[in-house]
N, C-alpha and C positions, 0 to 999 in steps of 0.2 A: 504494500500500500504506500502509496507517495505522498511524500507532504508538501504541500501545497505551497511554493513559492512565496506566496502572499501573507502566509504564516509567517516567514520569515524577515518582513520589510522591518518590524521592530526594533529584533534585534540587528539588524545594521544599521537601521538610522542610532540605535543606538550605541553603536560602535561609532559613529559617525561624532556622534555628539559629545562623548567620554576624550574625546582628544588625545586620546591611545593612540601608538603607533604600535607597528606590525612585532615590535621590539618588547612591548612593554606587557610582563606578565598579569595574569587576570587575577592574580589570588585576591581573595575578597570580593570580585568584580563576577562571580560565575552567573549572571543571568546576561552578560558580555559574550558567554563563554558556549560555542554553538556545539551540539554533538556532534557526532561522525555520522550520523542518520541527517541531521539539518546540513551540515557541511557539504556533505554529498549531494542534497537536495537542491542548493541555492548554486554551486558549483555546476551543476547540469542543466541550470537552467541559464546560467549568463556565459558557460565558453565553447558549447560545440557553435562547429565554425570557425573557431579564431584559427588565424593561418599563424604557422610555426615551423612555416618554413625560412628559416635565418639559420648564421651558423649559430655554435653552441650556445656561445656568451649572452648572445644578442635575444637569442630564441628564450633561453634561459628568464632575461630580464623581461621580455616581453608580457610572458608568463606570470610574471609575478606581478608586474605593473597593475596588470588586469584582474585579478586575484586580488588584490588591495582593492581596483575600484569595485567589484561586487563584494566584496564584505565590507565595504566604507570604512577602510583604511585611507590616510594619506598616502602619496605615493611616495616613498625616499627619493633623492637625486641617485642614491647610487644604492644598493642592498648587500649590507654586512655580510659575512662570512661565517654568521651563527651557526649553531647547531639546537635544534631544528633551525631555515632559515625564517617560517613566521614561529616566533615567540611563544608571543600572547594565545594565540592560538593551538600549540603546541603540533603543527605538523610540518614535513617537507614534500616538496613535491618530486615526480617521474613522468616524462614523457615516457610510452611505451608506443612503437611502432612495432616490436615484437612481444612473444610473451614468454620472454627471459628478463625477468627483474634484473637491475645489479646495484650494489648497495658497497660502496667504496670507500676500503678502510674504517669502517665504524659498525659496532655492533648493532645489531637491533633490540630496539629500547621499546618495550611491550607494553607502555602506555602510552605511546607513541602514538600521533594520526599519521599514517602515512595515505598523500593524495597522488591517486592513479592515473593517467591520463593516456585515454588511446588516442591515436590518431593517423591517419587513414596514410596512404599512399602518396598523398598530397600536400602532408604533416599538416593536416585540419585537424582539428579537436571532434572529434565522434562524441564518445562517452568520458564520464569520470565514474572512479569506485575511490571511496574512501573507508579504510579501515584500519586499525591498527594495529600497533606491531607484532601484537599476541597472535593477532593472525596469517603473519607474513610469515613470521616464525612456523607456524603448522601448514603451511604450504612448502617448506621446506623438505624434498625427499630427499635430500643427498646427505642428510644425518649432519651436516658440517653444522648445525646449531644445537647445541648440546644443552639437556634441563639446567637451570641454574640452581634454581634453589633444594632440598630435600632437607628431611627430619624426619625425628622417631620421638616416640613419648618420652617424659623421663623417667616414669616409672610401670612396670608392666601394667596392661589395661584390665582390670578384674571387673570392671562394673561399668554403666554407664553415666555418664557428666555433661551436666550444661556448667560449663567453663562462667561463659560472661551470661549475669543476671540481667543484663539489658542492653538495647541497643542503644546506639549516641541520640543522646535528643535531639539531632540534625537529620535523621535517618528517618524518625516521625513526622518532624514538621516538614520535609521535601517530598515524601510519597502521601501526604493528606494535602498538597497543595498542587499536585499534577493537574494540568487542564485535560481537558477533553474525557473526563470520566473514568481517568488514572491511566489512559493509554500510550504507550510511548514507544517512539517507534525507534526501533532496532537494527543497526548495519551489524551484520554476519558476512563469513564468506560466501555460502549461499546469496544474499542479497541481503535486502531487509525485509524484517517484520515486525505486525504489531503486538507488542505485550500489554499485557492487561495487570495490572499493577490493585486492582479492586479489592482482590483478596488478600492483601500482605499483613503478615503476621508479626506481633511483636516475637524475639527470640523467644521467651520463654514460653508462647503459644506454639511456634513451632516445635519447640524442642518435644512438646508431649505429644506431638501428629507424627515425628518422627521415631520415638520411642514406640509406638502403634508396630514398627519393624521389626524390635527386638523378638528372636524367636522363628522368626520367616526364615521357608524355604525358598530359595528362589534354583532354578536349573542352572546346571551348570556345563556351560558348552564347551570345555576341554581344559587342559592345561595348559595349553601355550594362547590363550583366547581374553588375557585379563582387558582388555578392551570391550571387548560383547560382555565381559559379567559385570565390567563397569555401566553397561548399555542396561543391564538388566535393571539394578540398583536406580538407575535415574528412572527405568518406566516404573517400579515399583514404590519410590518415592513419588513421582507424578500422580498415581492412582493411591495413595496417600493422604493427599495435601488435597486433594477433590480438582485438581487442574484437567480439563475437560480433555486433555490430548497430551501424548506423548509426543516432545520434540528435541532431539539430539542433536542440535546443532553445532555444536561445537563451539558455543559460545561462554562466556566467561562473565556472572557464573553460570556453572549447570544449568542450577533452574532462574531463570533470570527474574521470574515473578515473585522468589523469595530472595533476591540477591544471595541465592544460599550455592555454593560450589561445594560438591560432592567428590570421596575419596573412600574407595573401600580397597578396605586394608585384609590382606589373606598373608601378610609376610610385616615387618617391622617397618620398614620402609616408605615414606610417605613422597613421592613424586608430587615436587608444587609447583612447575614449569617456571617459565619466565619471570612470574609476580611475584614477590615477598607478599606473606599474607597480611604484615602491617607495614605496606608502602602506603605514605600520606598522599599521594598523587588521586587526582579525581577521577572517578568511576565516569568511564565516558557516556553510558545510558543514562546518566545522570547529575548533569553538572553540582556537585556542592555535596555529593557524597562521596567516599573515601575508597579505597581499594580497601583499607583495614576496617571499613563498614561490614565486606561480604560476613556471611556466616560460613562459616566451613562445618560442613558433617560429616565425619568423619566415623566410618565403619569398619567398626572389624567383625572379621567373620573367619569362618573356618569350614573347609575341603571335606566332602567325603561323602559317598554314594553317591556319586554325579548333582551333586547337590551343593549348594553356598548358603552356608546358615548363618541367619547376622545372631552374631553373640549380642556386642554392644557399641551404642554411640555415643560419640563425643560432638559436641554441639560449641563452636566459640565463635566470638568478633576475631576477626584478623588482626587486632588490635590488641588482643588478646592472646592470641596463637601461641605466642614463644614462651607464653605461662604456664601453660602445660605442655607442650612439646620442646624439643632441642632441635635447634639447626645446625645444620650441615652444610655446606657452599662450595660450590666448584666454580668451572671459570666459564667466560665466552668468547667465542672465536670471536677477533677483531682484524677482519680480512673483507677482501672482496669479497661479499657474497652474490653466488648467481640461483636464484631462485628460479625455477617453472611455475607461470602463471595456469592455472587450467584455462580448458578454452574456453568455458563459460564465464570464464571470469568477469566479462566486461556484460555478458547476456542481460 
C-alpha cells in the first residue's frame, strides 16, 4: 500500500522551515525525521526521470542537489564528504544500473537508510527502494558479512523471566498517538506493508500471551533446518498474540506489531545479527523509538521425537538485554563489498 505523496508535504515544509541542513542531526527533532517507508515514498515520487547521465562527480552532485530540493533541504555550494553523506537524515545514496550493489571500504551500518536508485539504459531514474542496512546485510550471499553481535545467559535458564517490568514511557505515548488508526506503513525487502499497531501490548501483557507457549509442541523439521523451527516459533507466536496472519518477512523485529524480535534457543548460543539489542539509535518504523525499545523473547526449548518443546521464556527491553545475558562480539568486514540485488528488487 503506498503513501500518499500529499501525506508527506508537512513534513518537508517542515524541514523546510527548521532551517536544518542536510548536515545537521535530528535528535530531539524526530517528527523532522521521515521513515524509510515515507522516504521511499516522497523519493519516487519527485526523481524518476531525472537524467544522470554526467560523469561520476557531476552525476553524483546532481543527485543530491535534487534530493535536498524534495525533502526541502537547502542546497550546499559544494556536499561534505560525511558519512552517511545526508546526516540528519541518516542515509547515502546508489545509483544502480546493475544489480551488483558495491559498498567501498566501509562496513554496513544496520541502522543505516541506504537509498537505491535504478536507472535505465539512458541513466534516467526509473525507481527508488529505500531500506536499510539490516537489510542489505541479508541480501548478502557470499557470507563476506559476518553476525556481529552474540551472547548467552549468565546463569543456566531453569524457569521462565520477564526481565524488564515495563516498557519506556516513550514507547506508550508514540504507539497511542499513531494516525490513521495505528497503521504504519513498512519498507521490507519484499517491499512495503501495512502494520496495524491497534493491538500493542504493554511488556508485561505480553509477557503472559507469551508464557501461553511454555509446554508447546511445535514439529520439528530436521536438524540442520534451525531456520524453519525459527519459522515455526514466529507462526506459533502469531497464533498467540491473536494476529490475524502469519508473516515472515524478515523484518526486524519479528513481529513488528509487538516491536517484539524472536530467538529460540535449542543450544546456549544467542545469534543477535547486526543490532546490539541496547543500541540508542531510532527504530526506523518509528521515528522517536529506540532499537533498545524492541522486546526480545527469547526461547528455549529442547530436541527430541521430531519435536521442539518450548521449556521456557525470557521476555526483556533491549535496554535491558545485557542484565541478564553476556555478550560476546566479533568483528566486521571493512572492504568492498559487492552484494546481489534480486531481481525483484526494484518490482
Amino acid at each position: 500500500m503506498a503513501i500518499s505523496y500529499l501525506s508527506l508535504v508537512g513534513n518537508q515544509g517542515s524541514i523546510a522551515r527548521s532551517g536544518f541542513t542536510i548536515y545537521d542531526p535530528l535528535r530531539g527533532n524526530t517528527d523532522l525525521l521521515l521513515t524509510a517507508a515515507q522516504l521511499e515514498a516522497v523519493l519516487n515520487e519527485g526523481l524518476p526521470g531525472l537524467n544522470l547521465n554526467y560523469p561520476l562527480r557531476t552525476r553524483s552532485k546532481v543527485l543530491k542537489s535534487k534530493i535536498c530540493e524534495i525533502l526541502g533541504y537547502p542546497v550546499p555550494k559544494s556536499f561534505k564528504k560525511t558519512k552517511p553523506r545526508f546526516v540528519g537524515q541518516d542515509f547515502d545514496t546508489y545509483i544502480q544500473k546493475s544489480d551488483n550493489l558495491q559498498i567501498w571500504n566501509e562496513e554496513i551500518v544496520p541502522t543505516r537508510r541506504y537509498v537505491i536508485i535504478r536507472v535505465n539504459e539512458s541513466s534516467k531514474v526509473v525507481r527508488v527502494r529505500v531500506v536499510t542496512g539490516e537489510v542489505i546485510a541479508k541480501l548478502d550471499t557470499t557470507g563476506t558479512l559476518t553476525k556481529k553481535y552474540q551472547a548467552r545467559s549468565r546463569e543456566p535458564v531453569a524457569q521462565s523471566v520477564l526481565v524488564s517490568p515495563s516498557d519506556s514511557y516513550t514507547v506508550g505515548q508514540i504507539v497511542a498517538a499513531l494516525p490513521s488508526g495505528g497503521q504504519v506503513c513498512v519498507s521490507e525487502a519484499a517491499g512495503s506493508r501495512m502494520v496495524d499497531f491497534k493491538r500493542f501490548m504493554p511488556i508485561k501483557k505480553l509477557y503472559e500471551k507469551l508464557l501461553s507457549l511454555v509446554g508447546k509442541r511445535l514439529p520439528d523439521p530436521g536438524a540442520d533446518q534451525e531456520r524453519n523451527r525459527g519459522a515455526g516459533l514466529h507462526r506459533a507466536v502469531c497464533e498467540a498474540l491473536g494476529l490475524e496472519s502469519y508473516a515472515d518477512t524478515g523484518s526486524f523485529p519479528d513481529v513488528v506489531e509487538q516491536l517484539l524480535e524472536l530467538k529460540l534457543q535449542t543450544s546456549p548460543t544467542i545469534d543477535l545479527g547486526l543490532v546490539s539489542p541496547d543500541d540508542s539509535t531510532s527504530l526506523d518504523i518509528l521515528p522517536g523509538i529506540r532499537h533498545a525499545d524492541v522486546r526480545y523473547g527469547v526461547f528455549y526449548a529442547t530436541l527430541g521425537a521430531g519435536k521442539v518443546r518450548i521449556d521456557y521464556v525470557v521476555l526483556t527491553r533491549g535496554e535491558d538485554f545485557f542484565k541478564f545475558f553476556q555478550r560476546f562480539e566479533g568483528k566486521v568486514i571493512n572492504a568492498k563489498l559487492q552484494i546481489p540485488l534480486p531481481r525483484d528488487f526494484f518490482a
